[in-house]
N, C-alpha and C positions, 0 to 999 in steps of 0.2 A: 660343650659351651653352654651357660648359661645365659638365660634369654636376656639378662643385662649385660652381658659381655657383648652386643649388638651397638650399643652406643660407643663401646667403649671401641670397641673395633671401626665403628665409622671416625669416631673421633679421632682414631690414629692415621686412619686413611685420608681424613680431610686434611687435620690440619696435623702430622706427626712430623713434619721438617721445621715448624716453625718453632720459633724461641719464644718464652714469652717468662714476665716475670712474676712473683707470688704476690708483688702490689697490683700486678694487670689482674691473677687470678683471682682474688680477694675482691675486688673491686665486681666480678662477673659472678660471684658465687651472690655477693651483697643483691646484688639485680637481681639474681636466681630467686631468692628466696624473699623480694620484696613483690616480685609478680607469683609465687608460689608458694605462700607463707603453712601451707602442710608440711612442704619438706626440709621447715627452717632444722629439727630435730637431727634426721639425715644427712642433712649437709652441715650443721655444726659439728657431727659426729668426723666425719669426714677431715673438715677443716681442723681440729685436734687433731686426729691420728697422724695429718702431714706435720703438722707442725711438730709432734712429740716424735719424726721416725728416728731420730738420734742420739736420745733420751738412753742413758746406760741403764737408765732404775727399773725400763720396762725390760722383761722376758720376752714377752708376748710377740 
């Protein structure tokens, strides 16, 4: 496991039964990176790749 896969693992364990929508998520990433403005790069990277997972044109 990789020492980030630690968030990622609490994350599923707090909150993995909840539903939530990509205007809720979008709106928490916005706060994210308005109190953390180092990781605006990261987390736009991030916010691309979900938004392109259905993209035929990527291989990757």
């Amino acid at each position: 496991m990789y020492f980030t896969d630690r968030g990622i693992e609490e994350l599923e364990k707090r909150r993995g039964e909840e539903e939530v929508t990509f205007e809720w998520l979008a709106e928490q990433l916005r706060t994210f990176v308005d109190l953390n403005p180092d990781f605006e790069v990261p987390v736009e990277r991030l916010a691309t790749w979900l938004a392109r997972l259905d993209d035929e044109d990527d291989d990757a």
